[in-house]
C-alpha positions in Angstrom: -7.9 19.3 -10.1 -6.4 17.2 -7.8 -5.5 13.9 -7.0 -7.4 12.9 -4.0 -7.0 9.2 -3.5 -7.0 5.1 -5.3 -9.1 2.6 -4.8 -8.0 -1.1 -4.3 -10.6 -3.9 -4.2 -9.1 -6.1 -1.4 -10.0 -10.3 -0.9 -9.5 -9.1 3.1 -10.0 -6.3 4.9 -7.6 -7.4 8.4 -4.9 -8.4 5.9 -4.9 -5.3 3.7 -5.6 -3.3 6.9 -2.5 -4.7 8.5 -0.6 -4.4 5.6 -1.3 -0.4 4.4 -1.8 0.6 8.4 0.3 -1.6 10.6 3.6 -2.1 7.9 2.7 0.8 5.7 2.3 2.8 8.1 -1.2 5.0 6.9 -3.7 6.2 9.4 -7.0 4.9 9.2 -8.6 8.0 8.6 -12.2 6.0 8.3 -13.8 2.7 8.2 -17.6 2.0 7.3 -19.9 -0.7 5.9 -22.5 -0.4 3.3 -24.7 -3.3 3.7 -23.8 -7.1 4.5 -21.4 -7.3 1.7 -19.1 -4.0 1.6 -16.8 -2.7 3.9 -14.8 0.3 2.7 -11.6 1.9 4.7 -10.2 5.3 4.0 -6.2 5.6 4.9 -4.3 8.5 4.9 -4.3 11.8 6.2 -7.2 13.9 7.1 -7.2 16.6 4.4 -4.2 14.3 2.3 -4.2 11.6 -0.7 -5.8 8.5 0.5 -5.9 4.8 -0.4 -9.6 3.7 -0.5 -9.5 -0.3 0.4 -12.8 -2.0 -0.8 -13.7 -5.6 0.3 -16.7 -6.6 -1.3 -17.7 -10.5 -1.2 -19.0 -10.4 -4.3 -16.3 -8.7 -6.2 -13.2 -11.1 -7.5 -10.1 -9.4 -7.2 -7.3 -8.9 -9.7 -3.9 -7.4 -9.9 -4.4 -4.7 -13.1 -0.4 -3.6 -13.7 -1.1 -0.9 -11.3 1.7 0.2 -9.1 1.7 2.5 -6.1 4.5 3.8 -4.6 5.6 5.0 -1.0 8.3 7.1 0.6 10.2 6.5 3.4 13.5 8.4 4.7 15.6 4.4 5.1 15.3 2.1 2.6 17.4 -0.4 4.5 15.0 -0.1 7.7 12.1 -0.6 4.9 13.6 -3.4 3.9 14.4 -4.5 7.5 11.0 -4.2 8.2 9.6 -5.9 5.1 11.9 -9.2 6.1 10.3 -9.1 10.0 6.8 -9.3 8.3 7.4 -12.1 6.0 7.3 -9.7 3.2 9.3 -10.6 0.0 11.2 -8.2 -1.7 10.2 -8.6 -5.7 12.7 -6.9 -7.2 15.7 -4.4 -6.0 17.0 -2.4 -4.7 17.6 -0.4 -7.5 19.5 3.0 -7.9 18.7 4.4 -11.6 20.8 7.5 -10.0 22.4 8.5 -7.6 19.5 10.4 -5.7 16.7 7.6 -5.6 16.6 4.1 -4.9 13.5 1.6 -4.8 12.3 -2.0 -4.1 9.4 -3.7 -5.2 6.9 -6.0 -3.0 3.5 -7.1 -3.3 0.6 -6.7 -1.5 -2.1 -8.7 0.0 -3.7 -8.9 -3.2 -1.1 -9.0 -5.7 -0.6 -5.1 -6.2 2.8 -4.2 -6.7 4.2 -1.8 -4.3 7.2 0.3 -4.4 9.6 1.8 -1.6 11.3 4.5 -2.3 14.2 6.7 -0.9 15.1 10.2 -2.2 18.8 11.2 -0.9 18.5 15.3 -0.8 
């Protein structure tokens, strides 16, 4: 098996869009609508692990202690980037060792998101 992506039932589908694409930084690999009331978009890479966003008008949306976590090669640009967005960092950065170090934020819809940086 493998993993092949998560869904996250979004209040918005601009915010959540802006946040996973235009911050994130994930292609929108699709975009559809099923009926009046769904929209779904796929992000990721073609071929890659996606993150399904769902924004259904008729679904109420709740944070579920999920977490999901990102990599990127600066953590202090992340952050950077994160503070020009009007994104609060949650908790961090943390360095459980010397080779990774993390913050935590929140998305859109309450989900918390890590950023993480591996040193090699």
């Amino acid at each position: 098996m493998e993993f092949c992506w998560i869904t996250i039932n979004v209040r918005n589908m601009e915010e959540s869009l802006h946040f996973y694409h235009e911050i994130i930084g994930l292609k929108i690999a699709e975009r559809f609508k099923i009926g009046d009331e769904t929209e779904i978009a796929m992000l990721g890479e073609v071929g890659g692990t996606k993150v399904e966003l769902i924004c259904n008008k008729d679904h109420i949306v709740q944070s579920t202690g999920l977490s999901i976590g990102f990599e990127v090669d600066s953590l202090e640009k992340a952050m950077e980037l994160m503070r020009e967005n009007n994104i609060s960092i949650q908790r961090g950065p943390i360095s459980p060792n010397p080779s990774v170090s993390f913050f935590f934020i929140n998305d859109p819809n309450g989900l918390e998101v890590q950023i993480v940086q591996h040193s090699h």
